[in-house]
Backbone as a ProteinNet text record, in pm:
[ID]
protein_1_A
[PRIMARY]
XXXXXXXXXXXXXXXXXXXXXXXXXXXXXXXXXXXXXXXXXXXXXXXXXXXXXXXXXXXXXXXXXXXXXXXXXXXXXXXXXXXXXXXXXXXXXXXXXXXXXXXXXXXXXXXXXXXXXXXXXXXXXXXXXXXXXXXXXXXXXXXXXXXXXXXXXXXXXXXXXXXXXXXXXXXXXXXXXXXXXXXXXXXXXXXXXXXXXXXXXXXXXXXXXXXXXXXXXXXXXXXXXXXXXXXXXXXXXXXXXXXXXXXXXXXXXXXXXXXXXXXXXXXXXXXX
[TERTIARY]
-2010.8	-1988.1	-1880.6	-1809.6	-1681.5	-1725.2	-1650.7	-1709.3	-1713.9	-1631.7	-1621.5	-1714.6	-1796.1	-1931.2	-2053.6	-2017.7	-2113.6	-2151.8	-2036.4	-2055.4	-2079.5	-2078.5	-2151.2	-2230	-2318.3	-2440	-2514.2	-2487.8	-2535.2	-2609.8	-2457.4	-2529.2	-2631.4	-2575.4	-2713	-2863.5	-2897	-2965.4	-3006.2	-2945.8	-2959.5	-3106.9	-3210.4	-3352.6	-3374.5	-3433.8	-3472.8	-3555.8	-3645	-3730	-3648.7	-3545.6	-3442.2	-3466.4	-3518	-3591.1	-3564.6	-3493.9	-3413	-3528.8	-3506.4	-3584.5	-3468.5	-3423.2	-3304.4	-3372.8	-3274.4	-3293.2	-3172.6	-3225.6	-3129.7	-3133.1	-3054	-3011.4	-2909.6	-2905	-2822.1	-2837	-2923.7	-3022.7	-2938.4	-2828.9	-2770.4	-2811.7	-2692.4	-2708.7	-2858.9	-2920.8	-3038.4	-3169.2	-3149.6	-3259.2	-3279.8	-3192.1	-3209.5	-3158.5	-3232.4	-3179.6	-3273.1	-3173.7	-3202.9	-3259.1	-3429.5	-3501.5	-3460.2	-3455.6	-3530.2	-3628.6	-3637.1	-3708.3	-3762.2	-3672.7	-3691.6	-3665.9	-3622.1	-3559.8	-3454.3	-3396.4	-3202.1	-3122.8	-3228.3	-3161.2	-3006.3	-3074.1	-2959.6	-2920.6	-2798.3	-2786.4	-2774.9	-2685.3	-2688.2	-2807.5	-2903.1	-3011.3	-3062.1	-3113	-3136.9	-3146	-2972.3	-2916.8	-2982.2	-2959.5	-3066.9	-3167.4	-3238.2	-3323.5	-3416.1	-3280.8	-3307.4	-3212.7	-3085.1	-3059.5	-3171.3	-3207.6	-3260.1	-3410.3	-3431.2	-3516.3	-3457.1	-3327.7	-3303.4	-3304.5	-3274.5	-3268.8	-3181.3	-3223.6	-3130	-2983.4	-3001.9	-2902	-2915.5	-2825.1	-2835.8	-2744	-2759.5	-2714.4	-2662	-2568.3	-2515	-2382.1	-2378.6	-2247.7	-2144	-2018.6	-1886	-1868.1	-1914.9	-1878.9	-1963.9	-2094	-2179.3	-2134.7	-2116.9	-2016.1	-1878.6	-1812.7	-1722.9	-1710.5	-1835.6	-1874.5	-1966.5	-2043.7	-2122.7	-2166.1	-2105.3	-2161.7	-2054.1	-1984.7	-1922.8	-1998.8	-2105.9	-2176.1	-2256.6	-2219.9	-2349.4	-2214.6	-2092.2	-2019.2	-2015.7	-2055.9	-2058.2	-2139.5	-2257.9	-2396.6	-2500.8	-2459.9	-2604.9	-2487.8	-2497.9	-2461.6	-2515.8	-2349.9	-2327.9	-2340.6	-2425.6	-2362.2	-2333.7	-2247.8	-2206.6	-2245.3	-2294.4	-2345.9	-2277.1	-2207.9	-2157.6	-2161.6	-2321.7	-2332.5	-2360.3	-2335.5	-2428.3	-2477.2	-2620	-2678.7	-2789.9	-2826.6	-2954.8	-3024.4	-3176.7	-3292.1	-3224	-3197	-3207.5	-3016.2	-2983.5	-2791.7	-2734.4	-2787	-2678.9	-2563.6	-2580.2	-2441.7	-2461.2	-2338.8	-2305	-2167.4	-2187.3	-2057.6	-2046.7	-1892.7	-1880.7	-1794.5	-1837.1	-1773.6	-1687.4	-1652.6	-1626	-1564.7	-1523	-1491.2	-1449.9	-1468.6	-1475.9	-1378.7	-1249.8	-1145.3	-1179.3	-1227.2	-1205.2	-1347.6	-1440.5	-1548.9	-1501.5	-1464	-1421.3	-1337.6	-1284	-1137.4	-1293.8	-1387.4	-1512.2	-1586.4	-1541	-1613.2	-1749	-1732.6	-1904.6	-1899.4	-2019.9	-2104.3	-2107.7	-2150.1	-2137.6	-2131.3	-2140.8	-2118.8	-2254.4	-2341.1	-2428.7	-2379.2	-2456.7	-2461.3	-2520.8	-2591.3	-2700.9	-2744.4	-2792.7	-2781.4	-2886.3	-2906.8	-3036.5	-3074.2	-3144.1	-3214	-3226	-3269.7	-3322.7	-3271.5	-3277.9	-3224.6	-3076.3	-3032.9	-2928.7	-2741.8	-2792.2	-2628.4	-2698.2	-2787.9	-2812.3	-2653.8	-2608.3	-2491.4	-2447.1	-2345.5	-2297	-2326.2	-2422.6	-2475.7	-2449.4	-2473	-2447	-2338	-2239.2	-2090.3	-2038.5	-2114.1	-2033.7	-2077.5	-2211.2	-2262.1	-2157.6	-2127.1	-2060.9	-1947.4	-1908.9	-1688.8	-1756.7	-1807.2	-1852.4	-1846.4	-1887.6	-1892.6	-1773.5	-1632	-1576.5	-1460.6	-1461.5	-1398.8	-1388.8	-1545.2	-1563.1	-1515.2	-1542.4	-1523.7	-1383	-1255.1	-1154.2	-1150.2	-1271.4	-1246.8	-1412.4	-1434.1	-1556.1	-1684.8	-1634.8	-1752	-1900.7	-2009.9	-2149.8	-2147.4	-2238.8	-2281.5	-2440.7	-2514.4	-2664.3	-2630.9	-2758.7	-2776.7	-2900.1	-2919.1	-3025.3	-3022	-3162.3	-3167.9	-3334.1	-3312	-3392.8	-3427.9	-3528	-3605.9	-3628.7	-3616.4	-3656.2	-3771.5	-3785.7	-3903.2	-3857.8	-3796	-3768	-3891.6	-3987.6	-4054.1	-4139.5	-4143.9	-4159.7	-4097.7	-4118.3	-4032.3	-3886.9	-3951.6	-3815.1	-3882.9	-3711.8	-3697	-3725.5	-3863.6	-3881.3	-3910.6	-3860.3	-3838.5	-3943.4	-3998.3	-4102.3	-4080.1	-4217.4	-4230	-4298.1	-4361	-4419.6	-4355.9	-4467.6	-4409.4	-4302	-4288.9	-4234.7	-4081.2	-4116.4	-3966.2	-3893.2	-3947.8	-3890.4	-3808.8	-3909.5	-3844.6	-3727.1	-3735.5	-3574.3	-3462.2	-3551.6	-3467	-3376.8	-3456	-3433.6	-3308.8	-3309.1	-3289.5	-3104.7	-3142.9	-2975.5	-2878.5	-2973.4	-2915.8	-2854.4	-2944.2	-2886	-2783.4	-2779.7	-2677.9	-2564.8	-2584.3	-2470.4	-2402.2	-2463.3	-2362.7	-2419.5	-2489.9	-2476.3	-2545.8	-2561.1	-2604.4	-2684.6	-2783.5	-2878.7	-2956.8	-3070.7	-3133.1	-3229.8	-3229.5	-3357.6	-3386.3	-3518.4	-3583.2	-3726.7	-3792.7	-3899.6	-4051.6	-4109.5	-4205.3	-4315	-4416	-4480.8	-4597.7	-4661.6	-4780.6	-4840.6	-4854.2	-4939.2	-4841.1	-4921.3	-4815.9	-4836.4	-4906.4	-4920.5	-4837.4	-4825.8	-4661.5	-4533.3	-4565.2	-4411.9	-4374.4	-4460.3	-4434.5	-4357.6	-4374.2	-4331.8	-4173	-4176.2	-4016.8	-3941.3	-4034.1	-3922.6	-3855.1	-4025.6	-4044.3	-3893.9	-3837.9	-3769.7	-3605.6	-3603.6	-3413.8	-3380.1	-3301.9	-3228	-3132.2	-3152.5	-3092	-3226.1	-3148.3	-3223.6	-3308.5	-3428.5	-3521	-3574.4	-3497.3	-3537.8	-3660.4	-3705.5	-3804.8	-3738.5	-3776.7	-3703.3	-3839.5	-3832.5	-3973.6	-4019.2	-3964.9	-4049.6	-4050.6	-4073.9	-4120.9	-4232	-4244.4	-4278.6	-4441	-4481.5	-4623.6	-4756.7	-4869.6	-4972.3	-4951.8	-4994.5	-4931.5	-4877.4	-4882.5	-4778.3	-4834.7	-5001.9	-5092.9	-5000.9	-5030.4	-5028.1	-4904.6	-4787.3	-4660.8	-4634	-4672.6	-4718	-4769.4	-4837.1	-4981.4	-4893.1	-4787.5	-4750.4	-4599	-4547.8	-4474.5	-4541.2	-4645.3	-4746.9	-4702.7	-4738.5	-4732.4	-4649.9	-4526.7	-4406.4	-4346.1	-4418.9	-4369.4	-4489.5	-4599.9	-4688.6	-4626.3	-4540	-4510.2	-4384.3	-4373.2	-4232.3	-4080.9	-4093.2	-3968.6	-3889.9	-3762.3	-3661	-3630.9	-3726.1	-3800	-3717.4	-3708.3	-3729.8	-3632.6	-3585.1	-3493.5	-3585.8	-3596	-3714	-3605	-3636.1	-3576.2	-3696.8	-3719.5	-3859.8	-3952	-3987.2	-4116.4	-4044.8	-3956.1	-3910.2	-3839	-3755.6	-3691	-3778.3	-3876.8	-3959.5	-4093.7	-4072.5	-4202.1	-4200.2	-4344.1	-4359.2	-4284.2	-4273.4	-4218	-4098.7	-3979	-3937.3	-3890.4	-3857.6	-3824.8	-3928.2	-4038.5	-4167.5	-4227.6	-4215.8	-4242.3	-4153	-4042.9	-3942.1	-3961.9	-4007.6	-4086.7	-4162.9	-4262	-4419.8	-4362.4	-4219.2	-4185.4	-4156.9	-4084.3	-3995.3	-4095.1	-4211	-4325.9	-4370.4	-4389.8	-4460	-4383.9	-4245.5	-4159.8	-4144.1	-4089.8	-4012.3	-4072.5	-4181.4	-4266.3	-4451.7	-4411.6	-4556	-4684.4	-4660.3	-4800.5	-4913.7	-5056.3	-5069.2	-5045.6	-5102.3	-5062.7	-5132.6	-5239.1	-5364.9	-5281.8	-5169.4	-5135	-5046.1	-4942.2	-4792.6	-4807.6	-4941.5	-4932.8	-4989.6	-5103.3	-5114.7	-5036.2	-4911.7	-4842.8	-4705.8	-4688.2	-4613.9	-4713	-4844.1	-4918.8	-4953.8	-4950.6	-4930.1	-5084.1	-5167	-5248.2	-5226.2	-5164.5	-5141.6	-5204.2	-5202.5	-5252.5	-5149	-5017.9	-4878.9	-4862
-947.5	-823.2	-740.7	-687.8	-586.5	-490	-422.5	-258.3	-141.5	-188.4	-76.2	-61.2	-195.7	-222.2	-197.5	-225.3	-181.4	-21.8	76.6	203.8	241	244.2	261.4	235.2	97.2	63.2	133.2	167.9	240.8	354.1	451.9	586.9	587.7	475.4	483.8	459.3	368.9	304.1	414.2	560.3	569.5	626.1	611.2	677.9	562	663.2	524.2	406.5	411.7	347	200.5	227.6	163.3	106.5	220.3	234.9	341	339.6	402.9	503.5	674.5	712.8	768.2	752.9	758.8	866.2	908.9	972.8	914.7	924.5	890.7	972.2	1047.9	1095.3	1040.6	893.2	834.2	827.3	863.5	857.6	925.5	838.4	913.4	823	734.1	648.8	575.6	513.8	461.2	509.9	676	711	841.6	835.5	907.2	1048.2	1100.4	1241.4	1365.9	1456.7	1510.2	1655.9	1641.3	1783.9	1869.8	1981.5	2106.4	2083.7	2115.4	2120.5	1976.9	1854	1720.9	1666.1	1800.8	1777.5	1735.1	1702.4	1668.3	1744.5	1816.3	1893.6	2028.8	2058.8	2080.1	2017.9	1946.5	1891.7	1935.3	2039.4	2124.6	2165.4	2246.9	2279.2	2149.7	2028.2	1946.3	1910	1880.1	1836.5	1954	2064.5	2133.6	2122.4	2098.4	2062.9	1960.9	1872.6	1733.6	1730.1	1800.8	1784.4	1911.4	1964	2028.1	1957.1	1859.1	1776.6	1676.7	1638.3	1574.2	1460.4	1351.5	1226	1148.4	988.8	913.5	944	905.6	905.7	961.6	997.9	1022.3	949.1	873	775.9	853.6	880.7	943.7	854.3	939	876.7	916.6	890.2	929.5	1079.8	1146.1	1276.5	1346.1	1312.5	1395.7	1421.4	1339.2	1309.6	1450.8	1444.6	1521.9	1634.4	1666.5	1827.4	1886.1	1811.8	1877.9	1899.3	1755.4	1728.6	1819.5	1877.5	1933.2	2057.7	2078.5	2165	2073.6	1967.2	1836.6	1732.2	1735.2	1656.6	1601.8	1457	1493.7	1534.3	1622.6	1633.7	1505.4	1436.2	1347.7	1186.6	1129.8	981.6	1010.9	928.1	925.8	792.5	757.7	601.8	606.3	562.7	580.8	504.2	521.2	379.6	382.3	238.8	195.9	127.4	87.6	29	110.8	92	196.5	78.7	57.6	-21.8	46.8	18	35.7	-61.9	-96.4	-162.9	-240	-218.1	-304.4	-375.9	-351.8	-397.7	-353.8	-194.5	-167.2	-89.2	-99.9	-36.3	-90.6	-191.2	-311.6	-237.8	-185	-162.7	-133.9	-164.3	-155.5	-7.7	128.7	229.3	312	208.8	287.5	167	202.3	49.5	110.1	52.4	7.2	136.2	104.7	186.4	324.3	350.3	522	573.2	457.5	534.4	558.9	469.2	528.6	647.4	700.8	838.3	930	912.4	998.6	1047.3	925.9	942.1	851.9	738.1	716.5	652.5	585.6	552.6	376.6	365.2	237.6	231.1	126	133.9	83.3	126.2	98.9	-7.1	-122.1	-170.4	-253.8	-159.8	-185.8	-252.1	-354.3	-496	-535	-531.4	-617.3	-757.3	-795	-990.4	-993.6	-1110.5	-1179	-1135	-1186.6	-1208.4	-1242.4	-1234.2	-1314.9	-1285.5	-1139	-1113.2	-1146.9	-1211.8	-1217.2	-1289.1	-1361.1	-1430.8	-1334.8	-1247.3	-1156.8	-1033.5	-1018.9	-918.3	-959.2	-1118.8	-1193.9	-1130.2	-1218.1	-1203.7	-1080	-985.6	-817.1	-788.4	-802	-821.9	-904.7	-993.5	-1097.2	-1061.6	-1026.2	-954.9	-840.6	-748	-621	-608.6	-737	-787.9	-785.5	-921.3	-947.2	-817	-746.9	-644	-508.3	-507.2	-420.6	-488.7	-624.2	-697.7	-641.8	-597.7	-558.4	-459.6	-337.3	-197.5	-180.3	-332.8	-365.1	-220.4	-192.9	-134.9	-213.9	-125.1	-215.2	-196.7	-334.3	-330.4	-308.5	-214	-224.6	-248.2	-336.1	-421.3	-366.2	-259	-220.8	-329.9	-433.7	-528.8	-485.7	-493.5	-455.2	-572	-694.7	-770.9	-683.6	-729	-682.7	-768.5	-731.6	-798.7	-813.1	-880.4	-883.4	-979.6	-947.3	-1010.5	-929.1	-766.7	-679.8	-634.1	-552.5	-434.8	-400	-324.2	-267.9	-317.3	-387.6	-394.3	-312	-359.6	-267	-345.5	-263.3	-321.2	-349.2	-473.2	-529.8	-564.2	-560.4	-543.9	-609.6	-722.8	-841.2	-946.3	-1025.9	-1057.3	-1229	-1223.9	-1379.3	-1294.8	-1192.3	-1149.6	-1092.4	-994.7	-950.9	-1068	-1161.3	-1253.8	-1355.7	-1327.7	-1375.1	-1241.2	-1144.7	-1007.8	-1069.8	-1092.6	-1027.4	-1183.3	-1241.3	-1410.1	-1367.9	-1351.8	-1269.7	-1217.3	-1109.9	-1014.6	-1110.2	-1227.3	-1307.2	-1378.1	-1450.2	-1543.6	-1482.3	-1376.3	-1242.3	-1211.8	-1249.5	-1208.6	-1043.1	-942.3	-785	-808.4	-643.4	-613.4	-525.7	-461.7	-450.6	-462.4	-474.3	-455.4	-413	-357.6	-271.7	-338.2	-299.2	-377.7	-277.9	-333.2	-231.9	-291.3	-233.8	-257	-367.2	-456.3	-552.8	-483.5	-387.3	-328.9	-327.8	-455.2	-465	-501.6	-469.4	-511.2	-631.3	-734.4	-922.3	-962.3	-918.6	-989.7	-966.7	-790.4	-726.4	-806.1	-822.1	-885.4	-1014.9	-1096.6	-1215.6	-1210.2	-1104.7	-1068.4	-1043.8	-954.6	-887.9	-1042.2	-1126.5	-1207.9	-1324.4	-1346.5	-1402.4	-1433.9	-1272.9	-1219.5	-1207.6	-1293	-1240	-1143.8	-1068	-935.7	-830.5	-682.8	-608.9	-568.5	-593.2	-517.1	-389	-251	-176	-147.8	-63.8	-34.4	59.7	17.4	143.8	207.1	333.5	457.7	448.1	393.4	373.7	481.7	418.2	546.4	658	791.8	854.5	851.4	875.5	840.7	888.7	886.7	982.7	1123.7	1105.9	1207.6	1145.8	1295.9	1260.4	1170.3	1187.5	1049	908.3	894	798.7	746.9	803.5	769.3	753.2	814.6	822.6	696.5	642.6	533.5	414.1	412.9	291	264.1	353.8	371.8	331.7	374.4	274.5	204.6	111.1	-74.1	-82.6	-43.3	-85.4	-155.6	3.4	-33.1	-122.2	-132.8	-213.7	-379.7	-380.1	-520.1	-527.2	-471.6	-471.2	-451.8	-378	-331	-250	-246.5	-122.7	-28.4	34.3	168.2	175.7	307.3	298	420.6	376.9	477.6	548.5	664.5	736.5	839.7	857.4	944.3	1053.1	974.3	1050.9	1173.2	1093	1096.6	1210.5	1255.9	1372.1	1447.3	1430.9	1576.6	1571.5	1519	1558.9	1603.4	1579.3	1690.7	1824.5	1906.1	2036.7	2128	2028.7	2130	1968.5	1957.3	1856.6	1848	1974.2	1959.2	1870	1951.1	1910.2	1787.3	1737.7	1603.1	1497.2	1512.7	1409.4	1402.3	1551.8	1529.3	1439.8	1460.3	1364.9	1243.2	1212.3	1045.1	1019.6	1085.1	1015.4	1085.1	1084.4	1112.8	944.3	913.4	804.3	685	689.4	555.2	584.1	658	656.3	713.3	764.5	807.5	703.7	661.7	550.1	641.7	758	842.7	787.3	843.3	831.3	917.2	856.3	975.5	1081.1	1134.8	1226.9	1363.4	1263.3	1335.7	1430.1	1342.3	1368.2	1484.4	1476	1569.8	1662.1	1651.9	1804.1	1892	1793.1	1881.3	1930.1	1889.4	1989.1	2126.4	2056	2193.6	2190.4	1956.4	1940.3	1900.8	1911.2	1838.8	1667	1644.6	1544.3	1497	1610.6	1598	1666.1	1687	1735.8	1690.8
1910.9	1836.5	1906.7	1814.5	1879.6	1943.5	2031.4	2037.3	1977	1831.2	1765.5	1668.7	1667.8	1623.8	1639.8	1820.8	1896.7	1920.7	1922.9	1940.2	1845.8	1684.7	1563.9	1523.7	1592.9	1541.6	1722.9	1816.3	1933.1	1838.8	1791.3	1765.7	1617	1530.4	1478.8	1509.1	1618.5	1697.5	1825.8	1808.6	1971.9	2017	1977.9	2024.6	2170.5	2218.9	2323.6	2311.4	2147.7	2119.7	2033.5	2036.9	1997.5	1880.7	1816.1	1662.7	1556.1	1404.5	1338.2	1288	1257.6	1130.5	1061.8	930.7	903.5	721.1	669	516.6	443.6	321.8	246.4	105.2	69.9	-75.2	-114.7	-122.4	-196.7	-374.9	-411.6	-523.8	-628.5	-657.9	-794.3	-903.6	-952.5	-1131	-1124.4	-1031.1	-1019.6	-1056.4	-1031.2	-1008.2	-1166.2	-1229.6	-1400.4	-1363.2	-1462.7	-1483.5	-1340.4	-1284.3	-1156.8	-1259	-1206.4	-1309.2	-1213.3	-1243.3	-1119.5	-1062.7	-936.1	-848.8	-794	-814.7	-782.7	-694.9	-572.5	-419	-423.8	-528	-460	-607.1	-702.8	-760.9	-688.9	-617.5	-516.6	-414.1	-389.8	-256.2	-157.2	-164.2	-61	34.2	-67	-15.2	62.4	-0.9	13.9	137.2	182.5	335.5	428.1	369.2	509.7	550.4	448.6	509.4	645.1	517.3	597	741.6	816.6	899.8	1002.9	948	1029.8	1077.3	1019.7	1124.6	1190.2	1215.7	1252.7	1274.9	1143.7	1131	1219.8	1237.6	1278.6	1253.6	1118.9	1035.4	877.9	787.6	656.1	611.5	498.1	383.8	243.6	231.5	87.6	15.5	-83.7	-184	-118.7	-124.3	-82.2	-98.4	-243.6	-298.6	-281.1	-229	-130	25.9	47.8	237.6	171	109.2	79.1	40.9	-32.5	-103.8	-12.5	78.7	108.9	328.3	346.3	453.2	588.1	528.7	634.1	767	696.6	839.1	949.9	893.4	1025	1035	1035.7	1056.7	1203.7	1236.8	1393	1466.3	1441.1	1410.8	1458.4	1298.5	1297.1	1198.6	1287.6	1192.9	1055.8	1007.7	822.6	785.2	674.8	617.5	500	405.8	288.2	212.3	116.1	25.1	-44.2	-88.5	-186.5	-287.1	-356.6	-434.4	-523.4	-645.1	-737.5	-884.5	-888	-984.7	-1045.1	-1141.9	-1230.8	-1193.9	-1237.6	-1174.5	-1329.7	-1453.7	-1560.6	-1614	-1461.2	-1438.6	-1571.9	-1617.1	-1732.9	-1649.8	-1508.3	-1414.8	-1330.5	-1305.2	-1178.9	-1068.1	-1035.2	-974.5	-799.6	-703.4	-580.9	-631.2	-538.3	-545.5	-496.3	-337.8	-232.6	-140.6	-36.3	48.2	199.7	329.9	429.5	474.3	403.8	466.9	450.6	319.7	247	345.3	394.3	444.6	627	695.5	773.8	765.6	692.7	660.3	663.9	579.6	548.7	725.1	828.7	973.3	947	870.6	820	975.1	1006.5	1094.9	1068.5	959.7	861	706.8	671.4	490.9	481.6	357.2	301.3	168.9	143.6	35.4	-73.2	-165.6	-226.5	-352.5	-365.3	-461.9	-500.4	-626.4	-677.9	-671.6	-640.8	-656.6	-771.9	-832.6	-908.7	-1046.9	-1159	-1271.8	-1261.3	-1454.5	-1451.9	-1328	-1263.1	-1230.9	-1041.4	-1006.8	-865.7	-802.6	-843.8	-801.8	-763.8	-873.7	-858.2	-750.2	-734	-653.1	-485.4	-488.6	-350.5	-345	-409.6	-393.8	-351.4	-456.1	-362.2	-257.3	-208.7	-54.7	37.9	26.6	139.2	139.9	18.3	-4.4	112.5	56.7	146.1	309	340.3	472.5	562.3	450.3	465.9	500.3	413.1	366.4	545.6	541.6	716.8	791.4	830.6	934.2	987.9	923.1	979.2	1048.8	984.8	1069.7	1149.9	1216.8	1275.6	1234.6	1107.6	1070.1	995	1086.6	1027.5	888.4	838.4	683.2	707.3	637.9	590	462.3	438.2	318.6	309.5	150.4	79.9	-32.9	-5.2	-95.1	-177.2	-332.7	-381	-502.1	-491.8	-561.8	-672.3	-819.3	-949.9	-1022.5	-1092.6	-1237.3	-1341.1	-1423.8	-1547.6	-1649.5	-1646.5	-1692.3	-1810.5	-1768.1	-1906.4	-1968.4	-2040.5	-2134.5	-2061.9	-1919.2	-1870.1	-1711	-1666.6	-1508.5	-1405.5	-1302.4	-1215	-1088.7	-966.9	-837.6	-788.2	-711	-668.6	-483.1	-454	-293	-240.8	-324.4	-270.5	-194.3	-84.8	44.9	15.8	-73.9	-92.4	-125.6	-231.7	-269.4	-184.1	-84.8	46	113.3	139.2	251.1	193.3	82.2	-40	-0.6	-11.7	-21.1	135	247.1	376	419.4	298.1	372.9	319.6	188.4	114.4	234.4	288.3	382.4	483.9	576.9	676	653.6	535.7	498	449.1	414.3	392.2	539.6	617.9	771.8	772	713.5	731.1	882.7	932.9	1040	1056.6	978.6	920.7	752.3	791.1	643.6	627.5	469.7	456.7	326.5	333.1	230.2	209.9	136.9	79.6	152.8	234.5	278.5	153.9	221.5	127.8	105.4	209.7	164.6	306.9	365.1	504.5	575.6	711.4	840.9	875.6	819.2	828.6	782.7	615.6	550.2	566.7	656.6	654.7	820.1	915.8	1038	1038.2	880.8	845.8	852.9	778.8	728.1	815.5	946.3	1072.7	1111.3	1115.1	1220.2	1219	1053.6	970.5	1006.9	1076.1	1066.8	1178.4	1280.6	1336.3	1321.1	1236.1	1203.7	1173.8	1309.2	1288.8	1092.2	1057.3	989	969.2	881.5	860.5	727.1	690.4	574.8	528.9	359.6	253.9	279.8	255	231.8	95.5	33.5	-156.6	-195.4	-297.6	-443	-405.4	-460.1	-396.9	-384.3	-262.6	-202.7	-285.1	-319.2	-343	-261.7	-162	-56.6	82.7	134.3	263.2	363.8	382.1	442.3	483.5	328.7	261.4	285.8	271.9	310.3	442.6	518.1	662.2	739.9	644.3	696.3	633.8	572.5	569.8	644	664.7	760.4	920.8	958.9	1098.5	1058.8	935.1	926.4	952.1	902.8	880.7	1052.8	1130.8	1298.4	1383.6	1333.9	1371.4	1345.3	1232.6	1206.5	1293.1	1378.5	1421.9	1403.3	1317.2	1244.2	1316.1	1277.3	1361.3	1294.7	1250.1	1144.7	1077.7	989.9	798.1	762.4	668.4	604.7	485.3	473	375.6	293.5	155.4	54.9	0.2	-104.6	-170.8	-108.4	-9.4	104.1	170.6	156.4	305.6	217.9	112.1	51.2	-98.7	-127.8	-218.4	-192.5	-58.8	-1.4	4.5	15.4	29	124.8	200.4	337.7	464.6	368.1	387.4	566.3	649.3	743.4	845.7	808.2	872.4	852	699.3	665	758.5	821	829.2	994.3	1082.5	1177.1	1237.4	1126.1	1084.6	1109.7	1015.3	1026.1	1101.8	1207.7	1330	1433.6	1448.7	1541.1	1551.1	1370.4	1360.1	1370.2	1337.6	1367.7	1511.1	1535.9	1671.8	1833.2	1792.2	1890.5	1911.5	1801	1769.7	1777.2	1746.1	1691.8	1609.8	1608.3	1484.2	1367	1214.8	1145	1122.5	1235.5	1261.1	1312	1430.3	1566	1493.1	1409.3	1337.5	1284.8	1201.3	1108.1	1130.1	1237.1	1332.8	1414	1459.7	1527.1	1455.7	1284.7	1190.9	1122.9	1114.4	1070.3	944.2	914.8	799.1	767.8	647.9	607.6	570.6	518.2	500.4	298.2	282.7	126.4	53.1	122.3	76.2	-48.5
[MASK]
++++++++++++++++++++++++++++++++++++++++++++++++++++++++++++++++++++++++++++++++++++++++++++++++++++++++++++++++++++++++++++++++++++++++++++++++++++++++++++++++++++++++++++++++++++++++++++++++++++++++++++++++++++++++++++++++++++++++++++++++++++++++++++++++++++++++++++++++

């Protein structure tokens, strides 16, 4: 690995636990129409929140990095995502690239691709170009790989332990240098997956939790299975009290709390 690789995947990496808790409001075309009060209805607001607990890192679009991120520039590691898809591929597209994100100061490029059904080829292919594409400005690739269902009405993302370890296998043979993928449920199947990659294994934070517990308690697994902790959206700026929620997380990824301790020492119930 280069060093210009190495010092970008350092500062994303830099806890001493040598374990990520990272946010992400990447959540634009994917995620529908933004209501009021849906936590990224404002972004702005949003990012304050969230740098003021102080994440690993934060994951945004290019025109979020640009409109908004200028008071944490330098701050707190940036990664830019560049994929932008629908769960039912009525929007396939690469949005951004290697060069324009370094000009942005990113940290690394994010790039996020659906499995299974008819455009999976396709989805490889922009993963591995993606690769190809950093490799010049030895910037890291994370690979947000997300397994689908097309088997009902409408396409929805699945987190079972066979599709993960398809999810996580994409990512290896893709050459990226991290990946995230969506937790399986327990820390037996998700341990499979770490166990799988010679490439660091992060956890997506999922769809949003019952409560904050709950989101909490699977985040343990996630580091019980050995993972190099979790990038969380939902779970931390759609919470009640998001500074404090994101606390809670990087108590529990990165400090190996439990989620009794975490959430006593934000002041949280945990029925958020």
């Amino acid at each position: 690995m280069n060093i210009g690789k190495q010092i970008r995947l350092n500062r994303i990496f830099s806890h001493p636990s040598g374990r990520l808790c990272s946010v992400a409001v990447d959540h634009f075309i994917g995620y529908g129409p933004l209501l009021p009060g849906g936590g990224l209805a404002n972004l702005q607001t949003a990012l304050a929140h969230v740098a003021a607990g102080l994440p690993g890192a934060i994951t945004m679009s290019k025109g979020t990095a640009m409109n908004c991120w200028h008071p944490y520039a330098g701050k707190i590691p940036l990664i830019v995502q560049s994929g932008c898809f629908t769960a039912d591929d009525r929007v396939i597209e690469y949005v951004t690239n290697p060069e324009e994100c370094l000009r942005l100061g990113a940290d690394a490029i994010a790039i996020a691709i659906g499995i299974f059904g008819p455009n999976e080829g396709r989805f490889i292919k922009i993963l591995m170009d993606g690769v190809t594409q950093a490799a010049h400005y030895d910037l890291p690739v994370i690979a947000h790989i997300y397994p689908r269902d097309f088997s009902g009405s409408k396409p929805r993302i699945i987190c079972d332990a066979e599709s993960i370890l398809w999810a996580a296998r994409i990512g290896i043979e893709a050459g990226v240098d991290v990946i995230k993928v969506g937790y399986t449920g327990d820390p037996v199947s998700f341990k499979q997956v770490v166990g799988s990659s010679p490439v660091p294994v992060v956890a997506a934070g999922g769809p949003k939790a019952k409560n904050l517990r709950e989101a909490l308690g699977a985040m343990a697994g996630v580091i019980q299975a050995g993972a190099k902790g979790a990038t969380i959206g939902r779970n931390v700026w759609g919470a009640h009290k998001p500074t404090e929620a994101l606390r809670a997380f990087k108590s529990v990824i990165l400090e190996g709390a439990s989620v009794d301790d975490a959430l006593q020492a934000e002041g949280l119930t945990g029925e958020e």
